[in-house]
C-alpha positions as CSV (number, residue, x, y, z in Angstrom):
1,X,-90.6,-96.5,28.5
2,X,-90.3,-98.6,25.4
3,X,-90.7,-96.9,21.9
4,X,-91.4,-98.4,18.9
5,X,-91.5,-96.6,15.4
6,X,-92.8,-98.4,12.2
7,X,-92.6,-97.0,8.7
8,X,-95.6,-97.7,5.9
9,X,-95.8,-96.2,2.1
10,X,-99.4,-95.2,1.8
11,X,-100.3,-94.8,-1.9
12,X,-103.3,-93.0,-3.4
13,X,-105.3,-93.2,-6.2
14,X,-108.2,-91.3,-7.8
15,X,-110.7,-94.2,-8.5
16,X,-113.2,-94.5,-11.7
17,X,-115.4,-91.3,-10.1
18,X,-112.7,-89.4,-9.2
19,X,-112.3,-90.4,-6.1
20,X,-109.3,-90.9,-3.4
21,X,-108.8,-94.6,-2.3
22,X,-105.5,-95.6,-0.8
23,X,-103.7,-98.7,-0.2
24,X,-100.8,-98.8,2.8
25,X,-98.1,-100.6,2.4
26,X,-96.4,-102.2,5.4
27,X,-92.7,-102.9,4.9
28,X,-92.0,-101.0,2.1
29,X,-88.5,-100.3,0.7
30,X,-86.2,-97.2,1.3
31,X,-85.3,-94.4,-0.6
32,X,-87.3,-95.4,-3.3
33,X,-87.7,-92.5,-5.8
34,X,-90.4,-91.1,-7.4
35,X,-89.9,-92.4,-10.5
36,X,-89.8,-95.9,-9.3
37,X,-92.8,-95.3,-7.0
38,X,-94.9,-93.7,-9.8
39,X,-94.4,-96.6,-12.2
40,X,-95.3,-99.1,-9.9
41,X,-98.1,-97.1,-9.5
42,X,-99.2,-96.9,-13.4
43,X,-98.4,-100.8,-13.1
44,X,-101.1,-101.3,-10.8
45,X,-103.4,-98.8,-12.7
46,X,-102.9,-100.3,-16.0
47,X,-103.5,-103.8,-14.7
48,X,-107.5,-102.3,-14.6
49,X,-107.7,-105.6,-11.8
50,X,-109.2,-103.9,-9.3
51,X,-113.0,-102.9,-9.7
52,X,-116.0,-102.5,-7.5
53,X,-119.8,-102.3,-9.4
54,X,-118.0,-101.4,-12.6
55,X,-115.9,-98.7,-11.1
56,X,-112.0,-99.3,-11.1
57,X,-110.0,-98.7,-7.8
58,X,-106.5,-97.3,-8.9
59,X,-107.3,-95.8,-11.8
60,X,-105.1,-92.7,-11.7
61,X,-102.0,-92.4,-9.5
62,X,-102.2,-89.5,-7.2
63,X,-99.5,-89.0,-4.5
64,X,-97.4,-91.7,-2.2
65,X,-95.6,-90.7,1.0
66,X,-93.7,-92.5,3.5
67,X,-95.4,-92.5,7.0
68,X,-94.0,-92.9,9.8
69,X,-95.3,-93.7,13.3
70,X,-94.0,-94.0,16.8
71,X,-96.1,-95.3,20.2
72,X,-94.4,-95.2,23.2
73,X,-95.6,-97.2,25.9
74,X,-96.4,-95.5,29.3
75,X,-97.1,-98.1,31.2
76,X,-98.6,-101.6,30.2
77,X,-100.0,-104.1,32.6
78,X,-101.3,-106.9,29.6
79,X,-99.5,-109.5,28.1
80,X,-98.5,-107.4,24.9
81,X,-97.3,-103.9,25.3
82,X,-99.0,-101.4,23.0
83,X,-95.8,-101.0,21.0
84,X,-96.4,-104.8,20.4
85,X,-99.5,-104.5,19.4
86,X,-99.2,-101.5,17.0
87,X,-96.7,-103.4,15.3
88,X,-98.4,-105.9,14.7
89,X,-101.5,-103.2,12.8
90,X,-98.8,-102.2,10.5
């Protein structure tokens, strides 16, 4: 069996209406801290670029977590092995 673990920073926001929208971040660094995390996150608030019908996106920074995923093929007949192919959703 072949195993294959990616690692994503998901990010969350309370919108304009108070409401959670996230953005995941393939790739992200390690062992950031939540210092740096949190103003990255203001960064991206404060740059008010992000609107839909007058309502902005990432208005207030809420929480960020590392997430971390493993698939482990069974058995795979196709070309691309699941593991392949999750990796490549990430």
């Amino acid at each position: 069996m072949m195993a294959k673990t990616t690692k994503t920073m998901k990010l969350t926001f309370l919108n304009g209406e108070k409401k959670k929208i996230s953005i995941t971040l393939g790739d992200a660094v390690d062992n950031l801290t939540a210092d740096q995390v949190r103003g990255a996150m203001n960064t991206i608030a404060e740059a008010d670029a992000f609107e839909k019908d007058g309502v902005a996106y990432y208005h207030t920074p809420q929480s960020a977590a590392y997430i971390e995923r493993t698939v482990t093929d069974i058995f795979n007949d196709s070309a691309e092995s699941a593991v392949e192919l999750a990796a490549k959703q990430d």
